[in-house]
N, C-alpha and C positions, 0 to 999 in steps of 0.2 A: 836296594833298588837295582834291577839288574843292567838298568842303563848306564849308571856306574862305569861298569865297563867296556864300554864304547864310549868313547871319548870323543873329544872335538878334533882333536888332533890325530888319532887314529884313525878314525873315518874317511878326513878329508888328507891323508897321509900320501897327497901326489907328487910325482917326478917328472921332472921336464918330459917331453914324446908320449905323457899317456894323453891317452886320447877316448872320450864320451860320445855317443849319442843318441837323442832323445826325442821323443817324439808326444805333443801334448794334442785334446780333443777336449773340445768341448758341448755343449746345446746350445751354444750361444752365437750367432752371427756375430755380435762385436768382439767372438775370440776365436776365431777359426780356426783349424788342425792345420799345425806345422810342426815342421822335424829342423833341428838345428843339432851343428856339432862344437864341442870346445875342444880345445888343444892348448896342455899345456905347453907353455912357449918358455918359461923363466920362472925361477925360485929361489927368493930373497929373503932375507931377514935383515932388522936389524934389531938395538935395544929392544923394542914395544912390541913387531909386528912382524909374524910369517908372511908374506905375499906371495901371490901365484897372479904371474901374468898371464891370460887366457886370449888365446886365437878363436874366435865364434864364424863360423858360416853357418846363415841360416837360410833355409830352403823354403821359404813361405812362396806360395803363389807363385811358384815355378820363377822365382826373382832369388838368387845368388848373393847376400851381404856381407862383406868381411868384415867385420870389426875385431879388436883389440879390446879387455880392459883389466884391472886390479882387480884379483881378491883379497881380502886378508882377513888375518885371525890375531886377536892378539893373544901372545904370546904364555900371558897371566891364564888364559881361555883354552889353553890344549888339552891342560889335564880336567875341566869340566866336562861331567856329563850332555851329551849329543843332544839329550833332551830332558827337557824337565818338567814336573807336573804342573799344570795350569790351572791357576787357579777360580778366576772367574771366566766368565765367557759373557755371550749377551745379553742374555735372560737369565738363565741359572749358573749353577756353578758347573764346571767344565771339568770332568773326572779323565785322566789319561793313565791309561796300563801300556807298560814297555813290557815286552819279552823278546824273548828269544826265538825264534822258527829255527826248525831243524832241516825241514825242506829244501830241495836243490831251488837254488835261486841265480840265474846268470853265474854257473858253472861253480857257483859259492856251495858251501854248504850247511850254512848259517846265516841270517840278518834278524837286523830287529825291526820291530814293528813297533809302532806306537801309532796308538789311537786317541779317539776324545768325542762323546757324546755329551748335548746340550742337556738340559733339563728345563722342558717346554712342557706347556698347560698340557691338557688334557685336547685331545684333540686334533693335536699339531704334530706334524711329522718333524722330529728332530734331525736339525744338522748333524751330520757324521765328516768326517774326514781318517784316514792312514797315511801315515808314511812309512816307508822301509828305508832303512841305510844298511850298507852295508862297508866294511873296514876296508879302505885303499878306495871306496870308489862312491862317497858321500851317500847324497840322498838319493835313492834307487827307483822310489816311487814316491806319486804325490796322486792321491784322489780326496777329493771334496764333494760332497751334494747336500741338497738346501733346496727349499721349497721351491726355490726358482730357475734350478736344473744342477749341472756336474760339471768339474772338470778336473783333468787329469794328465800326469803327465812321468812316462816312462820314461828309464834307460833301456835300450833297446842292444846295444853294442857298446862294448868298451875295446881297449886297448892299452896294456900295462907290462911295461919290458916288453916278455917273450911270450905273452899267454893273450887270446882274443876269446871273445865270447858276443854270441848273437849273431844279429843281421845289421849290417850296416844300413843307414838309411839315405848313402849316397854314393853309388858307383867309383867317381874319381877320388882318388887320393886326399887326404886332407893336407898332404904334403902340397898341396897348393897354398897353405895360408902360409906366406915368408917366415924363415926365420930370423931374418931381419927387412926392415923394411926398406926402398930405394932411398930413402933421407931419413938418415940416422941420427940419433939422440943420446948423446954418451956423456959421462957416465951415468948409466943407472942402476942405482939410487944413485944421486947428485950429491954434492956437498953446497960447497963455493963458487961452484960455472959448469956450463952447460956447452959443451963442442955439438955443432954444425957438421955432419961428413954429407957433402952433395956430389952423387956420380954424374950429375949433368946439372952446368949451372943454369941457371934463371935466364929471363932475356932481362929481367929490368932488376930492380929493389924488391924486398918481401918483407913480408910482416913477419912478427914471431909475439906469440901470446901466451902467458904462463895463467892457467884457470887454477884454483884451487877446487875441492870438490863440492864446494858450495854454487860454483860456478861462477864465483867473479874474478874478475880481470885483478890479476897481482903486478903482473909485468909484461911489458911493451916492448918490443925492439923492432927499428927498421934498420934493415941488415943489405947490406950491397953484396951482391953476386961473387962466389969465393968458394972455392971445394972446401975450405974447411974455416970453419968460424969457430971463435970461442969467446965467448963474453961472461962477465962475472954476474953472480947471483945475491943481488941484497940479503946481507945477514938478516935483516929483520923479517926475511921470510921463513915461517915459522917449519919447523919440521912437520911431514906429511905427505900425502894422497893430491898429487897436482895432475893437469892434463896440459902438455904443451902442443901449440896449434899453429901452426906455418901456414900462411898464404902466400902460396907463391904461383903467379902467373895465374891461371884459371881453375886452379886444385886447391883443395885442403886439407892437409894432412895432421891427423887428432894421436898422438901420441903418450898413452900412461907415464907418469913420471913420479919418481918416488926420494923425499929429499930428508936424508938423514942428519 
């Protein structure tokens, strides 16, 4: 199978500064066309998991959103194929061909394609979808359609080292998203405690909430006003994908966190 070689870890084979963006459309009111960009910020490992921390602004409806969150791969998962054949689908069985395009693609001059058509009664216009990946800069393309309309969603612009390709889909810099943020969260990955760095203290007390990615509450601290805090991390918190969450004064700040 020529998927084989395109790997998991090939594909998504990113470095801190590169930089995506994309642009998706649909026929659907409840999915409107917006452009959003990621930036990678950090890249970790440890024993189980590659992680890539990701900067997002997204441009929906002329509204501006930063967020932060984790990727990751595990590590068992690099050397598998990017894609594999599928075996059932809804109705029929789900047949999927990878190849290779030879065709210039976002200044490449290679990606793969994989497909996958339904097998529906007679009658019925069958589901189709593609995607394209291409190596260093994931999934490149995504289209879907179905009796009940399409959607779809391009890389339009990359940025990788010293090479660009495309049209950006926003004017200003994406050097707007920090690369660190004004209330820091160190170290990350964690072990056995978590340091507080505040450039401007609080006026009162604040909260501090460790989610796991199931989204419950693991740990609690109310923290008094201090440019640098450090408090320990119960052992029995298991290693993993946590989100740490400060309320302090009228703000909230949701920060990835990753505990080895």
């Amino acid at each position: 199978m020529v998927a084989q070689t395109y790997t998991k870890g090939a594909v998504y084979d990113f470095n801190i500064g590169d930089e995506f963006h994309y642009r998706t459309s649909s026929n659907s009111v409840l999915n409107p066309p917006k452009a959003y960009i990621d930036r990678v910020l950090n890249r970790y490992s440890n024993s189980a998991y590659l992680f890539y921390e990701i900067g997002n602004i997204s441009l929906t409806d002329a509204t501006i959103i930063l967020n932060t969150r984790i990727d990751s791969i595990p590590l068992a998962q690099l050397s598998d194929p990017i894609v594999d054949t599928v075996r059932s689908g809804i109705i029929g069985d789900t047949l999927t061909t990878d190849s290779l395009v030879t065709d210039s693609l976002l200044c490449k001059e290679e990606h793969l394609l994989s497909n996958s058509t339904l097998d529906y009664p007679a009658g019925y216009e069958p589901p189709y979808w593609f995607k394209k990946f291409i190596l260093g800069l994931g999934e490149v393309a995504y289209y879907r359609v179905t009796q009940s309309g399409y959607e779809q969603k391009d890389l339009v612009y990359y940025k990788k080292g010293n090479l660009t390709c495309g049209e950006s889909v926003y004017i200003t810099s994406i050097q707007t998203i920090p690369q660190t943020p004004p209330i820091v969260l160190t170290p990350n990955p964690f072990t056995d405690q978590i340091s507080i760095q505040l450039d401007v203290l609080p006026k009162q007390q604040f909260q501090f909430h460790l989610y796991n990615n199931l989204g419950q509450v693991v740990l609690k601290k109310t923290i008094h006003p201090n440019h640098s805090i450090l408090f320990p991390i119960p052992k029995e918190i298991p290693r993993g994908i946590y989100y740490g969450v400060l309320y302090i004064d009228d703000q909230v700040q949701t920060t990835p966190l990753v505990k080895q």
